[in-house]
N, C-alpha and C positions, 0 to 999 in steps of 0.2 A: 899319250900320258895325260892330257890335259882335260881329254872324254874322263880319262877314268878320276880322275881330282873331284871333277864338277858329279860325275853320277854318286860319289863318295859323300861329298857335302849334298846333296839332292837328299839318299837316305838318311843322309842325318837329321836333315830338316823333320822329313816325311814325321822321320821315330819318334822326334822328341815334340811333334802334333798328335802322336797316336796316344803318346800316355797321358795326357791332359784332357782326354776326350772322357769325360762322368760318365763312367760303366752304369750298366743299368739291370735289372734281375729280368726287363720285359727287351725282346726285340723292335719293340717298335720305341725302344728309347724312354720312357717315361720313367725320368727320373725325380729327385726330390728338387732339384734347381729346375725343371719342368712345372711340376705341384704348385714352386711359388709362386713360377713368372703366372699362371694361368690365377693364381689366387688375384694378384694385384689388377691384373687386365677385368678379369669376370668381374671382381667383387664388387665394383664402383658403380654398379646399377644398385645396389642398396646400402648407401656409403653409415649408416647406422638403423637403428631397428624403425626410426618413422621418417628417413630421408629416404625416399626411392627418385632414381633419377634415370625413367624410363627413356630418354634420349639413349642413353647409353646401349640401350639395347640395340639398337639399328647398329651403332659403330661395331659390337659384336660377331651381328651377321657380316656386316661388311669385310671385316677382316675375318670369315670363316670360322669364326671360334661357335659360333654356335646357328643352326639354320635357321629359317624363318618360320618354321613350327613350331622349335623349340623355341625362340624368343618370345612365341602369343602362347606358350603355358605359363612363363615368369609370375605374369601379375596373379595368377590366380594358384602359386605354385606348385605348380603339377607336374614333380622330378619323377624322372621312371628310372628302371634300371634299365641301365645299359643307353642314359644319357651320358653323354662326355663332363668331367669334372667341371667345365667352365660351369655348364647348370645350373650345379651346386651351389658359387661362389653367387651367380646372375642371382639367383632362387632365394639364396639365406646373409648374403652377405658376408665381410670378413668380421662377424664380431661372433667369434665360436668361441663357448665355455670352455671349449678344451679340444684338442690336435694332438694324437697319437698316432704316429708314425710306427709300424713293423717292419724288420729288413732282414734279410736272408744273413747265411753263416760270412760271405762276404760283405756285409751292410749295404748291399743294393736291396733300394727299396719296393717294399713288393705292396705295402698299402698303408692308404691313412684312412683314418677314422676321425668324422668331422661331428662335434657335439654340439649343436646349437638348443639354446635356452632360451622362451619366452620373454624372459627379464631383457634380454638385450639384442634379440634377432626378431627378424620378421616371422616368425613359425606358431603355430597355434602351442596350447599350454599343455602340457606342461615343456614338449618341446622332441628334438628329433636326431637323430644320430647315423649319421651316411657315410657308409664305406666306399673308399672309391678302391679300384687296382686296376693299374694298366692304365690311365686316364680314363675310365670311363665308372659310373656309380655302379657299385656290383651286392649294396643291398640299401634299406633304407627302414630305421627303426624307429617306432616313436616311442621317447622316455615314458619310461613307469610314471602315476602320480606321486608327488612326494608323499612318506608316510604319513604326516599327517593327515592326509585324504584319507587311504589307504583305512584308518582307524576310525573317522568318522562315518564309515560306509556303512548301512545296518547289516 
């Protein structure tokens, strides 16, 4: 009687670990509480658009977030696809114009869309816009000139 009490409270334990675990739309887990913890760890190698604090790079490899290849594209930012989001964050910083999140029919997140602006990131002008899904960059856009360019062109 006392196996079966302790195997009772065991499932119970187990179940009520299971529903607390952030579903995800990918198998390998990458969710939006993934997204941030990777924004705040990556992004501190470019802590605003003319602070770069190339130290941080090494602490990156060290802790596996990103290899020692991609650490020696950072400075000169050379994101490809199908680099891992840290990249991204190592690459342009956390100072994005804008962060748009997509999620499937049960709001597991299936991709964000990273917009960074010359005005306040390290990116050439007019500026650049990176999809990641799945953790890893799955396109990479550079923004149109604003129209005013656009009009002054002959």
């Amino acid at each position: 009687m006392r196996h079966i009490i302790l195997a009772i409270a065991y499932v119970s334990v187990l179940s009520g670990c299971v529903s607390t675990v952030e579903k995800s739309a990918y198998t390998s887990g990458w969710t939006q509480k993934h997204s941030l913890k990777t924004q705040e760890q990556c992004g501190l190698v470019w802590i605003d658009k003319d602070h770069y604090m190339p130290g941080n790079l090494q602490v990156l490899v060290t802790y596996g977030l990103l290899t020692s290849e991609q650490a020696a594209r950072v400075p000169t930012k050379e994101l490809r696809v199908g680099d891992p989001e840290c990249m991204v964050h190592a690459t342009f910083g956390i100072t994005q114009s804008r962060v748009v999140s997509s999620r499937d029919a049960k709001q597991h997140l299936i991709s964000v869309r990273f917009t960074y602006r010359c005005e306040n990131s390290p990116v050439g002008c007019p500026g650049v816009e990176v999809d990641v899904a799945d953790n890893h960059v799955a396109s990479i856009t550079p923004l149109p000139p604003p129209k005013a360019e656009l009009m002054r062109q002959p």
